[in-house]
C-alpha positions as CSV (number, residue, x, y, z in Angstrom):
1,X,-26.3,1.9,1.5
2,X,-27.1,-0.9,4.2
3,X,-23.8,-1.5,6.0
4,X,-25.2,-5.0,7.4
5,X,-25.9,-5.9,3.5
6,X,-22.6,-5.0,1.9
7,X,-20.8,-6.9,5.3
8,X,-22.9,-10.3,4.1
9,X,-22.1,-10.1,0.1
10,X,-18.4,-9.6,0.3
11,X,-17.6,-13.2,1.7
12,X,-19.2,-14.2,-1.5
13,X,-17.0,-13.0,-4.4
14,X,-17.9,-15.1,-7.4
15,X,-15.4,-18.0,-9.0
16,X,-15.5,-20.4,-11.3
17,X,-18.1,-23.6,-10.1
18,X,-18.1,-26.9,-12.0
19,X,-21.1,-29.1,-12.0
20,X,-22.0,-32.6,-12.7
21,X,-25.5,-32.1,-15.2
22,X,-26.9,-35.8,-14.1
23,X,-27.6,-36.4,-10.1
24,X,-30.7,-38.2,-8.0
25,X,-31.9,-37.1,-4.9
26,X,-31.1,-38.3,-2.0
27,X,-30.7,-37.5,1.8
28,X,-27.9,-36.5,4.3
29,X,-25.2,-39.2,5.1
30,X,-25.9,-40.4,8.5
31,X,-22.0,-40.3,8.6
32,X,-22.0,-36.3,7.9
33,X,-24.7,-36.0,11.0
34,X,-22.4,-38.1,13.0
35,X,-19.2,-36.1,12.3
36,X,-21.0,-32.9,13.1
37,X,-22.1,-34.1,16.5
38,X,-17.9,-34.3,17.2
39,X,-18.1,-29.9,17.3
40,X,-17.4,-28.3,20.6
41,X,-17.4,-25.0,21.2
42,X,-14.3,-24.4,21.5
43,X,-13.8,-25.6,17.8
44,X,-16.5,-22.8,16.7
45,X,-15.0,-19.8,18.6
46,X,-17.6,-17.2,18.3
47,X,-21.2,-16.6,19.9
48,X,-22.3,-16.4,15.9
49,X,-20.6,-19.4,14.8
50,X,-22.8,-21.1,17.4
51,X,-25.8,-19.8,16.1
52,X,-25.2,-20.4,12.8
53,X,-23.8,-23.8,13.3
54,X,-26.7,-25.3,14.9
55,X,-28.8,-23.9,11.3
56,X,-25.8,-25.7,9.3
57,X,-26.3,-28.7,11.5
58,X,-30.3,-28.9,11.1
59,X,-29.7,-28.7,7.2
60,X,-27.2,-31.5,6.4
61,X,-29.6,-33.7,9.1
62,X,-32.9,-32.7,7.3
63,X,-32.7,-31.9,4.0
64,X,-32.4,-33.5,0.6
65,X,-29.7,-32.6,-1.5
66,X,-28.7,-33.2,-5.7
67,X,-26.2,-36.1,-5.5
68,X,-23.3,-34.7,-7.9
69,X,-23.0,-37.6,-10.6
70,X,-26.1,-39.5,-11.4
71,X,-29.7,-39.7,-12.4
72,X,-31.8,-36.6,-12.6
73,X,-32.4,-33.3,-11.2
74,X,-33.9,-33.6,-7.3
75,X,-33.5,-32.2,-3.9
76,X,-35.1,-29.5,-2.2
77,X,-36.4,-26.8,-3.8
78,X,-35.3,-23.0,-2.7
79,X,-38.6,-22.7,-0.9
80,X,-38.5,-26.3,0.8
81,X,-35.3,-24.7,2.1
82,X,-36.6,-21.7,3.5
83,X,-39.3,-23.6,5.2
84,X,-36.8,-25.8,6.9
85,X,-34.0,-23.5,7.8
86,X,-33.9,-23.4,11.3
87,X,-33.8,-19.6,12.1
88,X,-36.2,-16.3,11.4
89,X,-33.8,-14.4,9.8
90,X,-34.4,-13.2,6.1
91,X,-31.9,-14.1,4.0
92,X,-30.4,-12.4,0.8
93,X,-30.9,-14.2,-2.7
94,X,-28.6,-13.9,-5.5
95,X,-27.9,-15.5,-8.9
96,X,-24.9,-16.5,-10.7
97,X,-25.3,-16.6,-14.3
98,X,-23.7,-20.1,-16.0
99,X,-24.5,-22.4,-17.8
100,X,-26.9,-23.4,-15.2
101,X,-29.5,-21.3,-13.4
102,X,-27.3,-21.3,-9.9
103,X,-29.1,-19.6,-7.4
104,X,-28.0,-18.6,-3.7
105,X,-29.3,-18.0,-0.3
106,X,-27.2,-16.7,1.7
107,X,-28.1,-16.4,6.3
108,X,-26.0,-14.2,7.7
109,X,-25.7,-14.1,11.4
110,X,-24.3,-10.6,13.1
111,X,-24.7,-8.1,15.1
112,X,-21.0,-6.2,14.3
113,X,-18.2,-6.6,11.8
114,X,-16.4,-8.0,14.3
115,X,-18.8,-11.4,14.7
116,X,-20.0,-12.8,11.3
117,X,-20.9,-16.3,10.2
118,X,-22.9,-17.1,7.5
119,X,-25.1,-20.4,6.1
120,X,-25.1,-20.3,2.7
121,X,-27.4,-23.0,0.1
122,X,-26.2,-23.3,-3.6
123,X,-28.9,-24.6,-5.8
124,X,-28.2,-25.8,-9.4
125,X,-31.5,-25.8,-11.9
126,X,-33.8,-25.2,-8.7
127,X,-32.6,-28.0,-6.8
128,X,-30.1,-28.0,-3.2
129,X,-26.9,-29.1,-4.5
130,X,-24.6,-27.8,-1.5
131,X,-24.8,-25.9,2.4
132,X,-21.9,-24.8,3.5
133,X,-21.3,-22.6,7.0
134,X,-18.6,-20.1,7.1
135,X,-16.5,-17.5,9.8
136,X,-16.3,-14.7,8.4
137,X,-13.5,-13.1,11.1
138,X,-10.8,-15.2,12.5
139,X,-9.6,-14.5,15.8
140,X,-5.7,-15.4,16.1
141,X,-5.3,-16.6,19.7
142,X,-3.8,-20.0,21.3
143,X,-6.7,-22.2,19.2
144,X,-4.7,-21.2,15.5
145,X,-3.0,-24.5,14.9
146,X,0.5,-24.0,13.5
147,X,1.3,-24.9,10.0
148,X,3.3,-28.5,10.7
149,X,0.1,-29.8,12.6
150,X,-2.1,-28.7,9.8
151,X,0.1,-30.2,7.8
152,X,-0.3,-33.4,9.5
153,X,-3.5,-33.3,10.1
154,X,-3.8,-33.2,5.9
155,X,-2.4,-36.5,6.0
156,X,-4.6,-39.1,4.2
157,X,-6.7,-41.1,6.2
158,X,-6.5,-39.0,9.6
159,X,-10.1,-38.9,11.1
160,X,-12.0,-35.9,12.1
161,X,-12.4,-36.6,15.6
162,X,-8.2,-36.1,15.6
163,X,-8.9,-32.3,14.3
164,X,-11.3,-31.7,16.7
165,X,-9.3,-32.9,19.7
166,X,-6.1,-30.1,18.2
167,X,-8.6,-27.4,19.2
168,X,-8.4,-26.1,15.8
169,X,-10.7,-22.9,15.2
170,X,-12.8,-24.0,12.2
171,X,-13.3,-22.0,10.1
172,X,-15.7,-23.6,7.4
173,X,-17.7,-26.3,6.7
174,X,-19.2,-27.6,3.7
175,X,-21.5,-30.2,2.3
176,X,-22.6,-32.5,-0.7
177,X,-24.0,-35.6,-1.8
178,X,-22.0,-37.7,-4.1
179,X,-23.1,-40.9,-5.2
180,X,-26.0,-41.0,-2.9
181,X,-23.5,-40.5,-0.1
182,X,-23.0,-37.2,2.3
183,X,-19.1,-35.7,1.4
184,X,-17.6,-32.8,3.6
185,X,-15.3,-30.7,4.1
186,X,-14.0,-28.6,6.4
187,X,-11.6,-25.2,6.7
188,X,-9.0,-24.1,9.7
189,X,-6.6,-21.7,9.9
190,X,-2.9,-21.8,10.2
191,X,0.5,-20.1,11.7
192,X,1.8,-17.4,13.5
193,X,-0.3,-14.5,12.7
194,X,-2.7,-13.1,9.9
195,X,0.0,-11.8,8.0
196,X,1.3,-15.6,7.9
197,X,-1.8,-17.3,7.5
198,X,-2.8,-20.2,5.6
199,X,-6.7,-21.7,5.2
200,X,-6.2,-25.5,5.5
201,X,-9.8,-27.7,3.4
202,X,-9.6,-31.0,4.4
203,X,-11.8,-33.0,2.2
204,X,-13.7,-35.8,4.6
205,X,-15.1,-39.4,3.5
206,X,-16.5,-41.3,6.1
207,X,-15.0,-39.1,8.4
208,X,-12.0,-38.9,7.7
209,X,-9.6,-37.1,5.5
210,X,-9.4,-38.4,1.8
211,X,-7.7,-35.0,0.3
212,X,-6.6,-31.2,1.0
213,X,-6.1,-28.3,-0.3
214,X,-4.3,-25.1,1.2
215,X,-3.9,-21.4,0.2
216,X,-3.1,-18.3,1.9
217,X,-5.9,-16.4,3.9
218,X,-6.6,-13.6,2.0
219,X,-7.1,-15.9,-1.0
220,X,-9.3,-18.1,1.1
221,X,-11.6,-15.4,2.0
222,X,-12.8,-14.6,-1.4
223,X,-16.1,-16.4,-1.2
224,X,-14.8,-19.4,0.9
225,X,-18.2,-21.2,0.3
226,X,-17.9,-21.2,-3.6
227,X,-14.4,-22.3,-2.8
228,X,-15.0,-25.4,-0.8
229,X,-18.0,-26.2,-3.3
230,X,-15.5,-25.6,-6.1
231,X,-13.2,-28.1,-4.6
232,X,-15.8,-31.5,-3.7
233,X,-17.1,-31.0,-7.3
234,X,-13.5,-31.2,-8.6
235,X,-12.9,-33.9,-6.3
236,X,-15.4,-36.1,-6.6
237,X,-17.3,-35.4,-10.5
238,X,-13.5,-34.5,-11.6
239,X,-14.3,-31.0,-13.2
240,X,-17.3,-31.9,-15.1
241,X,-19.6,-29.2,-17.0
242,X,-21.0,-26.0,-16.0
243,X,-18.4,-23.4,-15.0
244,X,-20.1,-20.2,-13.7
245,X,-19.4,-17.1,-16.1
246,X,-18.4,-13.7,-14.7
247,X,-21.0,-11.7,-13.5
248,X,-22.8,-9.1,-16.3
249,X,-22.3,-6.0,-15.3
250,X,-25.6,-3.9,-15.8
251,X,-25.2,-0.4,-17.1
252,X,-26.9,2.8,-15.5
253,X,-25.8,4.9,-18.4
254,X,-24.3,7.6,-15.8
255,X,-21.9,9.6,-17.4
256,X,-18.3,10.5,-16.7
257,X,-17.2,13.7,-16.1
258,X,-13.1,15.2,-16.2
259,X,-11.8,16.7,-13.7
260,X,-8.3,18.4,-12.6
261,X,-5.8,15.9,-11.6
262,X,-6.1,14.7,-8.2
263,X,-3.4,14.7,-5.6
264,X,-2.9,12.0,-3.0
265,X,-3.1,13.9,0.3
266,X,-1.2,11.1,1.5
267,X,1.2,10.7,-0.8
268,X,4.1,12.4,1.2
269,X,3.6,9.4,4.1
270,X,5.2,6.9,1.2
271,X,9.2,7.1,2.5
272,X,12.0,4.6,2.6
273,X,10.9,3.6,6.2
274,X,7.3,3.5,6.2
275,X,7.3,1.2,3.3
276,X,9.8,-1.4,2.9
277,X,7.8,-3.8,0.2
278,X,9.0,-3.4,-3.2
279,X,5.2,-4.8,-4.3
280,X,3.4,-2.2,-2.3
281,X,5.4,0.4,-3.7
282,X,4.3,-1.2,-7.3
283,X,1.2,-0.9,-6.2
284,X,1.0,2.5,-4.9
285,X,2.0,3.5,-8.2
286,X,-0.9,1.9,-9.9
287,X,-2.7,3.7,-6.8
288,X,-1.3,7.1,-7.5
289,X,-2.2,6.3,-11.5
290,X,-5.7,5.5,-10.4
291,X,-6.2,8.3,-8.4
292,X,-4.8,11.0,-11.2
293,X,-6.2,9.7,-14.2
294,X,-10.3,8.6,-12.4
295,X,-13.1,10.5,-11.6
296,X,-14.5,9.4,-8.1
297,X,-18.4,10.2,-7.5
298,X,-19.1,12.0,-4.9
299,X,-20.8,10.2,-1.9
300,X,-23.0,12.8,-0.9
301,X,-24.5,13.6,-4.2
302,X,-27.2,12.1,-6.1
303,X,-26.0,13.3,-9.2
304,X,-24.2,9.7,-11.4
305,X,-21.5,11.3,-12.2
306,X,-17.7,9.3,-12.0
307,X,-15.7,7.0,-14.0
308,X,-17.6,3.7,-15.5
309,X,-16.3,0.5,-14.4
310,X,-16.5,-0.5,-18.2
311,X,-14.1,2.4,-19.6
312,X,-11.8,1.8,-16.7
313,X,-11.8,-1.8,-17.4
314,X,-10.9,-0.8,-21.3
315,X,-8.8,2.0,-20.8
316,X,-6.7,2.2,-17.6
317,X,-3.5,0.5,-18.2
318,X,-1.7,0.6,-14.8
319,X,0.3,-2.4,-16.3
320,X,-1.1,-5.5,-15.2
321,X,-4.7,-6.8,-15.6
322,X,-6.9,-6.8,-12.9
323,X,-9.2,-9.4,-11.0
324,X,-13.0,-8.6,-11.4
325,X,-15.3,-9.2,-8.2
326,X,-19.0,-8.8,-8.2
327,X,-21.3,-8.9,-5.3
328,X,-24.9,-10.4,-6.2
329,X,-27.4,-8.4,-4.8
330,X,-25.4,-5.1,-4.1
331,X,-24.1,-2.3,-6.3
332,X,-20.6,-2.4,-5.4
333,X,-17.8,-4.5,-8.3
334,X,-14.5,-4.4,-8.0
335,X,-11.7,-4.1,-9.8
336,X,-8.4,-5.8,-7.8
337,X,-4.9,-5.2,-9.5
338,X,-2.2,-7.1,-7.1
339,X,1.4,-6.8,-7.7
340,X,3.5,-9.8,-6.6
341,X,7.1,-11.1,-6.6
342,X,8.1,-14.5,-8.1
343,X,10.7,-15.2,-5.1
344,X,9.8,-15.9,-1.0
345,X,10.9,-13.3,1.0
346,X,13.0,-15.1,3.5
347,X,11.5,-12.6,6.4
348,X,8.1,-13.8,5.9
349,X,8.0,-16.9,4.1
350,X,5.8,-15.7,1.1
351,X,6.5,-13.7,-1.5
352,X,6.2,-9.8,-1.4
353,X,2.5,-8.7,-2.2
354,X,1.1,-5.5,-2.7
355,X,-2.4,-4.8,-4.1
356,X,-4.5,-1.9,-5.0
357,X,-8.1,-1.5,-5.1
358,X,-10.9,0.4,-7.1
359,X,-14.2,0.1,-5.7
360,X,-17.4,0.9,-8.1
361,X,-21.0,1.6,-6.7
362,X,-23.7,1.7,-9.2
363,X,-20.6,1.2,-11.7
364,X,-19.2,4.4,-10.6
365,X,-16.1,4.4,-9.1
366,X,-16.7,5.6,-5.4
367,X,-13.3,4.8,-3.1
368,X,-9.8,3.4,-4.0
369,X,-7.1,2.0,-2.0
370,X,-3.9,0.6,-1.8
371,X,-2.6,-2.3,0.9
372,X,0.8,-4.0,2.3
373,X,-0.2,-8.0,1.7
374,X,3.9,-8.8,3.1
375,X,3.9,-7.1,6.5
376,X,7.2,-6.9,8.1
377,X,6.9,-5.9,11.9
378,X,9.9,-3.3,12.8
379,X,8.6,-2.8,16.6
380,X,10.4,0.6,16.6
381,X,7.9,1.9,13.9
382,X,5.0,0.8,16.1
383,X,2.7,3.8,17.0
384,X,1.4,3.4,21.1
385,X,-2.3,3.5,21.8
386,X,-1.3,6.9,23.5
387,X,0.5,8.6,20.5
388,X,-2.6,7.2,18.2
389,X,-4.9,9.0,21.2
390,X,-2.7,12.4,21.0
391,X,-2.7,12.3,17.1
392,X,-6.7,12.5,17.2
393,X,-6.6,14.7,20.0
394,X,-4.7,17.5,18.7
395,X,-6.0,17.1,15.3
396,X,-2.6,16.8,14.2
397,X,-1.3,17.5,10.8
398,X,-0.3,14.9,8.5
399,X,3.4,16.4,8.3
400,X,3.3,15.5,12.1
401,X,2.0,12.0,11.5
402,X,5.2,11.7,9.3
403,X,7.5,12.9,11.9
404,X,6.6,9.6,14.1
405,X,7.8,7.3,10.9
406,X,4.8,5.1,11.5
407,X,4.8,1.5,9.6
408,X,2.1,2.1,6.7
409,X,0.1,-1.0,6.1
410,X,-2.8,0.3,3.9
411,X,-4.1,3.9,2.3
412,X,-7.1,4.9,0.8
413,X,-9.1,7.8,-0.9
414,X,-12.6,8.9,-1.4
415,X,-14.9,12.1,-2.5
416,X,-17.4,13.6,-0.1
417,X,-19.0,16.9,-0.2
418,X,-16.5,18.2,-3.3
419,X,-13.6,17.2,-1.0
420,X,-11.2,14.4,-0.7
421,X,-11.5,12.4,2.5
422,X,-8.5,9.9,3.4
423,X,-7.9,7.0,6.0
424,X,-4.6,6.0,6.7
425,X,-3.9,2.4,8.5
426,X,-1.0,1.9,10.1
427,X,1.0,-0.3,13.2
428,X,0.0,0.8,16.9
429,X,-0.3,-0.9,20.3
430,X,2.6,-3.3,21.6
431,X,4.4,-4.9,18.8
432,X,4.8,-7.9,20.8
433,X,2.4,-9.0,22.7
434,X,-1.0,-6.8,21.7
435,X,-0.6,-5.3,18.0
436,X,-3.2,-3.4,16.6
437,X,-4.3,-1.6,13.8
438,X,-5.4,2.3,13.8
439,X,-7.4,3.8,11.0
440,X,-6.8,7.4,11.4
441,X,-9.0,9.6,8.9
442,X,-7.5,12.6,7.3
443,X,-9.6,15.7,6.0
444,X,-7.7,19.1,4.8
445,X,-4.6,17.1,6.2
446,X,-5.7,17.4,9.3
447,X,-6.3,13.7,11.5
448,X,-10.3,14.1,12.3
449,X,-10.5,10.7,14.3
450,X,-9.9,7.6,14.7
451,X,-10.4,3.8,15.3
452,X,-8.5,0.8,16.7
453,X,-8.9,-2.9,16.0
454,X,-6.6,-6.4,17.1
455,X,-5.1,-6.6,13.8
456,X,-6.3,-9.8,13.3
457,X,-9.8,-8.2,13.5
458,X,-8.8,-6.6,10.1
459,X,-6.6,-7.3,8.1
460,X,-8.4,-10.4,6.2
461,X,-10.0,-7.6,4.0
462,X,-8.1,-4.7,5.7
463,X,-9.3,-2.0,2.2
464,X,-13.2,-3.1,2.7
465,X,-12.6,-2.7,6.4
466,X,-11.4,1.0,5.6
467,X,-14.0,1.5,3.3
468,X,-16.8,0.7,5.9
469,X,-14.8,2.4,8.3
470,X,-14.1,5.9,6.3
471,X,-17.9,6.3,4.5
472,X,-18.9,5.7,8.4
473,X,-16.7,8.5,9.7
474,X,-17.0,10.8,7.8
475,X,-21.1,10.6,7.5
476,X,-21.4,11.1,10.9
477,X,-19.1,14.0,10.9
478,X,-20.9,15.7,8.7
479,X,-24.7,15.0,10.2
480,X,-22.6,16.9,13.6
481,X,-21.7,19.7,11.8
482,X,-25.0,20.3,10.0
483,X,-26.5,20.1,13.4
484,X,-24.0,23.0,14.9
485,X,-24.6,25.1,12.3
C-alpha cells in the first residue's frame, strides 16, 4: 500500500458536517485576504506549511465560494478549483456520503511523516463551500503558547494581528462565506507538552475573534479540517440541515478463518511499574481480548482471509462501544474503543485515558494496538539513547527489555509471514530536557531494530505512527533476508 497515501487520508477522519441547503455565490472577503497577509513565518513553523500556505492563500484571494445561508447553489466548481489551485501536485478526491453529495479534494504537501500540511476544498452539491489549510505535525518548542495566553487570546473581540504577534505556531486555518461575507478561523496549540495539549479554534469576523472552541490534541487531530468547517457552519447557519452519514463500508466477501488463540508476545512487559494508568490497563484488556478472540490477515499474503470489520463490529464485546473511522479513498477503517475516567487526575490535569485500536484493510483486520493517552513522566524509568542502541545491538530478548522497567507508552501486534511481529514504544532520551520516543520491533522475542523520534514527532497518532513504522520494518527485513538466502 502507498505510504504517502495512507499519511494524507488519516488527518481526514470523517464527522458529522451540517449545512445550510440555500446560499449565493460570492467572492473572498477582502477582510480574509487582509488577515492572511498578517502570517509570518514564524507563525507557520514548517518548510511545508509554507508551501501549502501560499496555495491556501491564492484560494481564499481567488476563488468563489457557496455563501452558507442564502440564495442558490454557486461557487466554483471542483474543476474550476483544480485549474486555479496554485500548485502541480495531484491531489486525492473523496466523497462523503449525506444528505448532500459532499465531495473533497484534498493537496497534501510532504516529503516525510515528519513535515505534512495539507489544503483541503469541501464542496457541497458541486459547488466550493469551504478551504481550509492544516499541520499535520506539531513541533512543541518555545513558539507553543501556554494555555492562560490561549485563553486570553479566546477573549471576544481580540484581533488577529494580537495572535500573530504571541508567536503562536498555527496550526490551522479555515474558510467560508456567510452572508456574502469571508468568515475564518484559525487553530493553535497549547501547554506544556503533547501529552498536555490543547487545540485552541478561534472563530474570526472582521478580524477579530467573535467565538472559540477548545479540545484536547488528539481529539483535534481527527480530521481538523471537517472540524473547523463543522464549527463556522454551527456558528454562523446555527446547525442547519445536512449532517454527513457514516461512511458505507463496502464488502469484499473475504472470508474469516479460526485460528488457535493468540498470545501477546508482549504481554509479560504489562507490570505495576511500566504501567501506572488504570485506563490503559482497561484498555490492554480489551487489547489482549482483541488479540485472543480475532483473526489478523497476514500481510504478506494475497490470500483475504481475517476477521470482517462487520462481524467484529456485531460480535466483539470488549465492553464499551467503539468509534468508527473511515478513510475516503483508502482501504484502511477503524475501529477505536477508548477507555476513560470520569475524574482529572491531579498529576496531569486530564482525566486518565487509555485506548485501543483495530485496524482493518480491505475490511480485514490487519494490525491492533493499544496506547497510554495520560502519560506520567517518572525520569527514572527513562530508557538512554545508549541502552535503546545496546538493546538493538545485542538483539536482546524481551525478558531483558523487562529487566530495565522501561515506561510503556503504546503496544502493538501484527501477522507477517505466519508469524507475529510486535513494536513496543516506550520513554528514552533525557527526561528533562530531550525526551524521545523508541519504537523497538520484536520478532521471536527477540528486539530486531529500532527507531527514535522527539516525542512530540509522534505521539499525536502515536498507534498509526507504529503502524507505518512496524509494516516498514519488518518489509524490509524480510526483502534482506530473501536476498542472503
Amino acid at each position: 500500500m502507498n505510504r504517502k497515501i495512507i499519511i494524507l487520508m488519516m488527518s481526514i477522519a470523517t464527522g458529522i458536517v451540517v449545512f445550510s441547503t440555500t446560499p449565493v455565490e460570492v467572492g473572498a472577503n477582502q477582510l480574509s485576504v487582509d488577515l492572511l497577509s498578517k502570517v509570518t513565518d514564524e507563525n507557520l513553523d514548517s518548510k511545508h506549511m509554507i508551501e501549502a500556505f501560499d496555495v491556501y492563500q491564492d484560494a481564499v484571494k481567488n476563488m468563489e465560494f457557496h455563501s452558507l445561508g442564502s440564495g442558490e447553489w454557486t461557487g466554483d466548481s471542483i474543476e474550476e478549483v483544480r485549474a486555479k489551485v496554485s500548485t502541480d501536485l495531484e491531489p486525492v478526491e473523496s466523497t462523503i456520503e449525506g444528505a448532500l453529495d459532499f465531495r473533497f479534494l484534498l493537496y497534501s504537501f510532504t516529503d516525510s511523516a515528519l513535515d505534512v500540511a495539507e489544503v483541503g476544498f469541501l464542496f457541497a452539491e458541486g459547488h466550493l463551500v469551504f478551504v481550509g489549510l492544516g499541520n499535520i505535525v506539531t513541533n512543541f518548542d518555545d513558539n507553543i503558547l501556554a494555555n492562560e495566553i490561549a485563553d486570553e487570546l479566546a477573549n471576544a473581540g481580540t484581533d488577529f494581528a494580537k495572535i500573530v504577534d504571541s508567536n503562536a505556531v498555527i496550526k490551522a486555518f479555515g474558510h467560508v462565506s456567510v452572508d456574502e461575507e469571508g468568515r475564518d478561523i484559525v487553530a493553535i496549540d497549547s501547554g506544556e507538552s503533547s501529552m498536555e495539549a490543547n487545540t485552541y479554534f478561534y472563530m474570526l469576523a472582521d478580524g477579530k475573534v467573535e467565538a472559540h472552541d477548545k479540545m484536547d490534541i488528539f481529539s483535534a487531530m481527527q480530521g481538523i479540517q471537517t472540524i473547523m468547517f463543522d464549527q463556522l457552519a454551527f456558528h454562523y447557519v446555527d446547525g442547519q440541515i445536512g449532517s454527513v452519514s457514516e461512511p458505507t463500508a463496502v464488502s469484499l466477501e473475504p472470508i474469516t478463518v479460526e485460528t488457535d488463540l493468540t498470545v501477546d508476545p508482549l504481554k509479560d512487559l504489562m507490570t505495576d511499574t511500566t504501567i501506572t494508568n488504570p485506563k490503559f490497563v482497561e484498555a490492554w484488556e480489551g487489547y489482549q481480548l482483541a488479540l485472543s478472540d480475532l483473526t489478523f490477515r497476514d500481510l504478506a499474503s494475497e490470500e483475504p482471509l481475517g476477521s470482517l470489520i462487520k462481524d467484529v463490529e456485531e460480535n466483539f464485546d470488549p465492553g464499551i462501544k467503539p468509534r468508527y473511522v473511515e478513510f475516503p479513498d483508502t482501504p484502511i477503517k477503524l475501529l477505536v474503543y477508548t477507555y476513560e475516567d470520569s475524574e482529572v487526575n491531579p498529576n496531569t490535569g486530564m482525566p486518565d485515558v487509555g485506548e485501543f485500536a483495530l485496524y482493518f484493510f480491505d475490511d480485514l483486520l490487519a494490525y491492533a494496538s493499544v496506547a497510554n493517552r495520560s502519560l506520567v513522566i517518572e525520569a527514572e524509568q527513562v530508557l538512554s539513547i545508549e541502552e535503546i542502541d545496546q538493546l538493538t545491538k545485542e538483539s536482546a530478548s524481551l525478558d531483558a527489555l523487562i529487566s530495565l522497567n522501561p515506561q510503556v507508552i503504546s503496544m502493538g501486534y501484527m501477522y507477517q509471514n505466519t508469524e507475529p511481529r510486535s513494536i513496543v514504544a516506550i520513554q528514552s532520551g533525557d527526561p528533562y530536557e530531550n525526551r524521545q520516543v523508541s519504537f523497538l520491533f520484536l520478532r521471536d522475542d527477540l528486539i530486531r531494530g529500532q527507531e527514535t523520534y522527539a516525542i512530540e514527532e509522534v505521539m499525536q497518532d502515536i498507534q498509526t505512527n507504529m503502524l507505518f513504522s512496524t509494516g516498514d520494518f519488518f518489509t524490509n527485513e524480510a526483502r534482506q533476508l530473501d536476498q542472503t538466502e
